[in-house]
C-alpha positions in Angstrom: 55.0 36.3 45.0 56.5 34.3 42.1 55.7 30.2 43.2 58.4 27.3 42.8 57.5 23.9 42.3 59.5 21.0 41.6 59.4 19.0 38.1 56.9 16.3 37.9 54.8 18.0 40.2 51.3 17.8 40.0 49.1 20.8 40.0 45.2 20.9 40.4 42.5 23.7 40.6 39.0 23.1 41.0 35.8 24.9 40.5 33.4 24.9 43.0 29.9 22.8 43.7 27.5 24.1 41.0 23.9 24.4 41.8 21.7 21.7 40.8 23.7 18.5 41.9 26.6 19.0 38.7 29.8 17.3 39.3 32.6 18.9 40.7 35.4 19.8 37.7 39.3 19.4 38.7 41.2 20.4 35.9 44.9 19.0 36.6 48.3 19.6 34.9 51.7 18.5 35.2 55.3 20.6 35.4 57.8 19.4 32.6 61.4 19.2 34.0 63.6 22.5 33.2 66.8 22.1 31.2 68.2 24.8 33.2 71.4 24.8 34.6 71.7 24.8 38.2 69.2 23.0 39.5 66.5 20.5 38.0 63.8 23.6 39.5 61.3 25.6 37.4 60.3 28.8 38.9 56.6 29.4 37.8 55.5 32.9 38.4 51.8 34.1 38.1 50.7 31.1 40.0 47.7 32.9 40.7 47.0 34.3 37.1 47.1 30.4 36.0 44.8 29.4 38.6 42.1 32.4 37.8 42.7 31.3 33.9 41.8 27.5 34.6 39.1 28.4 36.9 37.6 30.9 34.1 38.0 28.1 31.9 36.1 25.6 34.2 33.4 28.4 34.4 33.1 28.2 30.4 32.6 24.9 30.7 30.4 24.5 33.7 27.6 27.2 32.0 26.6 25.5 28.7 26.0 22.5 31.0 23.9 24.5 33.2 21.9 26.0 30.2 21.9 22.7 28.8 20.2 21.1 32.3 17.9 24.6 32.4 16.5 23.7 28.7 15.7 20.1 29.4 14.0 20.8 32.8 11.9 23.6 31.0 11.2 20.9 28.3 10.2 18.4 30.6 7.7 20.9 32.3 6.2 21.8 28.9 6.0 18.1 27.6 4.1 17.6 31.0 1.4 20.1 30.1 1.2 19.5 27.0 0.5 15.8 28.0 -2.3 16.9 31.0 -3.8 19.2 28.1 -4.0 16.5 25.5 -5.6 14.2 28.0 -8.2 16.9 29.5 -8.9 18.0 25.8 -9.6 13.8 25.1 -11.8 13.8 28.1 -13.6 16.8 27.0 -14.0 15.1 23.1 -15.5 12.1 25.2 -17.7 13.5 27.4 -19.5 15.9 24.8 -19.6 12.4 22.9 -21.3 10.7 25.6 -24.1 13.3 26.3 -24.8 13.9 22.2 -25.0 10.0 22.0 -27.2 9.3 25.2 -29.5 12.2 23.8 -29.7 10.3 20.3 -30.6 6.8 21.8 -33.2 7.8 24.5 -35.0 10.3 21.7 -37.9 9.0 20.4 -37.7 7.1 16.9 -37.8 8.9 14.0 -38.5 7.9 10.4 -35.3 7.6 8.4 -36.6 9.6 5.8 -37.2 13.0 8.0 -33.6 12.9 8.7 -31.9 12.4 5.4 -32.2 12.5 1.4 -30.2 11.1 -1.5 -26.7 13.1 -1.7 -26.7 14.5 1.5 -24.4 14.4 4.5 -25.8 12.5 8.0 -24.6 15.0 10.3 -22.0 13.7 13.4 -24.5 14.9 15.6 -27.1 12.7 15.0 -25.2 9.3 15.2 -27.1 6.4 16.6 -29.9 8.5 16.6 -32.7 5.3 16.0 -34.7 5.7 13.1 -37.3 3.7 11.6 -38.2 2.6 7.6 -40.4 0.6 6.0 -40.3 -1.2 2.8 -39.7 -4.6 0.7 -35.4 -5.7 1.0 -34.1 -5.5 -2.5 -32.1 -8.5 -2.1 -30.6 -8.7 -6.0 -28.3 -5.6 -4.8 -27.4 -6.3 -1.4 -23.7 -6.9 -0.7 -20.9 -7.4 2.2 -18.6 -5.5 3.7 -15.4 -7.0 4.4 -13.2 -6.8 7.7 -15.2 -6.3 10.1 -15.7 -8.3 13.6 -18.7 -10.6 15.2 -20.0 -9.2 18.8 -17.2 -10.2 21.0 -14.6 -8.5 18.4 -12.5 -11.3 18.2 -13.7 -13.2 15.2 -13.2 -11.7 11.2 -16.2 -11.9 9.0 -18.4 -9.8 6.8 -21.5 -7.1 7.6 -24.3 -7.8 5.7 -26.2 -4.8 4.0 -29.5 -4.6 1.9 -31.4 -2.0 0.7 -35.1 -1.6 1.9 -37.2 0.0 -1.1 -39.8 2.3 0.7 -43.1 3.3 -0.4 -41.7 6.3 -1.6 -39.5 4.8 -4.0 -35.9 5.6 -1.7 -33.6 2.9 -1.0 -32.2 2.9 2.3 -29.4 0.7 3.6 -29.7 -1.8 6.3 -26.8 -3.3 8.3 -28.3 -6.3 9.3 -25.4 -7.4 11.1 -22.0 -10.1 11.0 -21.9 -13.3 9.0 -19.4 -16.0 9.2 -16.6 -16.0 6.4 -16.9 -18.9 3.9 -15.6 -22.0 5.8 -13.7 -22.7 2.2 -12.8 -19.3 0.8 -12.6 -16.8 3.6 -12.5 -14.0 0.7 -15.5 -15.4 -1.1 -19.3 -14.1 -1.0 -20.3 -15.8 2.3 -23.1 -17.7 3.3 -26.1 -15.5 4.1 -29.1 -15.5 5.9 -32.0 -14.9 3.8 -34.0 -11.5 4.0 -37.5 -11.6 5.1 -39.8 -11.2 1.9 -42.8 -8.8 1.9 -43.3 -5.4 3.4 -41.2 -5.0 6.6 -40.6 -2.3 9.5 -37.1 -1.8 10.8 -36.0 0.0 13.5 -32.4 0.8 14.0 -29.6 3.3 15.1 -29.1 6.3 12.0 -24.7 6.0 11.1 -23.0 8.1 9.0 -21.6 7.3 5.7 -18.2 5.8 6.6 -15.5 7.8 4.6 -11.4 6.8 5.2 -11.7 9.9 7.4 -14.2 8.8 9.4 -13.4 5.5 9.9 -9.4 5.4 8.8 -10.3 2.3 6.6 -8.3 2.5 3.7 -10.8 1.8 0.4 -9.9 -1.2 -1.8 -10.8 -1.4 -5.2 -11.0 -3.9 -7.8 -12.9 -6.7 -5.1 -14.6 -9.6 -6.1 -18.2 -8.6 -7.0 -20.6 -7.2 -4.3 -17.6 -6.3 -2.1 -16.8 -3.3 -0.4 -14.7 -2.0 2.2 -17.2 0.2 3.8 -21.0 1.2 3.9 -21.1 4.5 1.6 -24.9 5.6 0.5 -22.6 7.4 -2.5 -21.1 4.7 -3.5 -23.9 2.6 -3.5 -26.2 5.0 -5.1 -23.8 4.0 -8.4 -25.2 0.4 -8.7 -28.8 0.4 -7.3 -31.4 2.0 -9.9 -33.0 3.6 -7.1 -32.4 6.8 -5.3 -30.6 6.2 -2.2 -30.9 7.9 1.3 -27.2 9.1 2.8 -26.1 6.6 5.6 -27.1 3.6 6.9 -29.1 1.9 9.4 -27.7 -0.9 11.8 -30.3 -2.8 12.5 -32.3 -3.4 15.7 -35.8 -4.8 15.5 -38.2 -6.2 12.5 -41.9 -5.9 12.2 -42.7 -8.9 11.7 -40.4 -10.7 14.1 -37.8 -12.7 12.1 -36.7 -16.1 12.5 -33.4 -16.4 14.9 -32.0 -18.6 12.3 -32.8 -16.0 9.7 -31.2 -13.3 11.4 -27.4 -12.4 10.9 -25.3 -11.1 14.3 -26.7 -7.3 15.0 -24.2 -5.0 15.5 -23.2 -4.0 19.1 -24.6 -0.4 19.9 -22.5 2.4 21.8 -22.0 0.2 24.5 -19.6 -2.5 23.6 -21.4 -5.3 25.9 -24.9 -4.5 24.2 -26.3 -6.4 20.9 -29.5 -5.5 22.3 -32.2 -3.2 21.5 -31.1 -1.3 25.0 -28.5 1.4 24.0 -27.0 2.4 27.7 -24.5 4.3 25.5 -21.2 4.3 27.4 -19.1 6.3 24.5 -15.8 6.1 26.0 -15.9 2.0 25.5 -17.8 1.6 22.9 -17.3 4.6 20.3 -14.3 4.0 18.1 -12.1 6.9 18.4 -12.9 8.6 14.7 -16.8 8.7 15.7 -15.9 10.3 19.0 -14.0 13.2 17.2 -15.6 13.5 15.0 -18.9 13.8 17.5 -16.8 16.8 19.7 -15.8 18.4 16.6 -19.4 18.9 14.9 -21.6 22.3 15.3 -22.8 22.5 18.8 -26.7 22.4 19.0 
């Protein structure tokens, strides 16, 4: 039956409640005033086609919204697995880390020699494994490496590294731990502690070349003389006239003892609270990030 409403009138359809909590949609229209003789009344007929057209037309609109809300929720489910796998996949990089490293500094020491040779690779795998050489420090090519912390990793300075000349004629480098910038020049050659003359014994934890990948140091160029940006037996093997073993040694202990003053700051081991010759490797804290990937990714043994 045709429907007749007055002009001005207001007319509203509505769609219903949608699932998932979306808004109720009211779709509203007013009826213009007829020019029709006779009466100041429009007759509106298929009343109920309009309404079936508007409600189709809410439907329209009401679906994308829907698929829109259905997308985001599947999102947000993914995004959360992703985000538990990411972290069980990080505690799985760790915990290999930890048991490769606790293995390396409770096995018994090892010369430096057996486990490396000019223009080789130190293997992930055998990081902070200790080792031991013994030689005479070639002090007229050790140098400094730049931007790196003291102990407590809160105070910028320089490693100190010189090559121990073995008996065999092999240089091998020793990390013999932090100095103090220059108290007038922080960039300049800093004040060093001397290295003990005659034949020595050292004992300390076997590390890697360190490569930008490794490390994500970026390499600097063109530094003031004996300056580098990282310990690299490769690079180093350019300057010194001897052959030179791949990696370095951080050192622990010296045979014979040397003089506290003497002595630059050692280098924590794998647990960040340790300087000592004690290595209760706790990876997750003391293993930079770079190392432990690098330790999950290499060759299982």
């Amino acid at each position: 039956m045709p429907g007749t409403i007055c002009a001005g009138t207001a007319v509203a359809f509505a769609s219903e409640d949608c699932a998932g909590g979306l808004p109720r949609i009211r779709v509203e229209f007013a009826v213009q005033s007829s020019d029709r003789e006779g009466g100041g009344f429009l007759e509106l007929y298929g009343l109920a086609e309009v309404a079936l057209l508007i409600r189709l037309l809410a439907g329209l609109l009401v679906w994308p919204v829907k698929r829109i809300l259905a997308d985001v929720d599947r999102d947000d489910r993914c995004c959360a697995q992703c985000d538990q796998c990411e972290e069980l996949r990080c505690q799985q990089q760790t915990s290999r880390s930890d048991r490769i490293v606790n293995a390396n500094v409770s096995a018994p020491v090892v010369p430096f020699a057996s486990l490396s040779h000019p223009g080789a690779t130190v293997p992930a795998t055998l990081m902070y494994r200790r080792v031991s050489a013994t030689g005479r420090y070639d002090t007229a090519h050790q140098f400094v490496v730049r931007s790196r912390t003291d102990a407590e990793d809160d105070t910028g300075g320089f490693y100190l590294v010189t090559p121990l000349i073995t008996a065999d004629g092999d240089a091998v480098l020793v990390n013999r731990g932090w100095v103090a910038p220059n108290s007038t020049h922080s960039q300049a050659f800093p004040t060093v502690p001397p290295a003990p003359a005659g034949t020595v014994t050292v004992v300390g934890r076997l590390r890697p070349d360190e490569t930008h990948t490794l490390t994500g140091i970026r390499n600097v160029t063109g530094l003031p003389a004996r300056q580098y940006m990282m310990i690299n037996s490769q690079e180093q093997a350019k300057n010194l006239p001897d052959p030179v073993l791949a990696g370095y040694l951080d050192l622990m202990t010296t045979t014979p003892p040397t003089p506290a003053a003497d002595t630059a700051q050692q280098v924590p081991g794998p647990n960040d609270d340790s300087t000592s010759s004690s290595d209760d490797a706790v990876v997750g804290k003391g293993v930079h990030l770079p190392y432990a990937t690098a330790l999950s990714r290499a060759p299982r043994p």
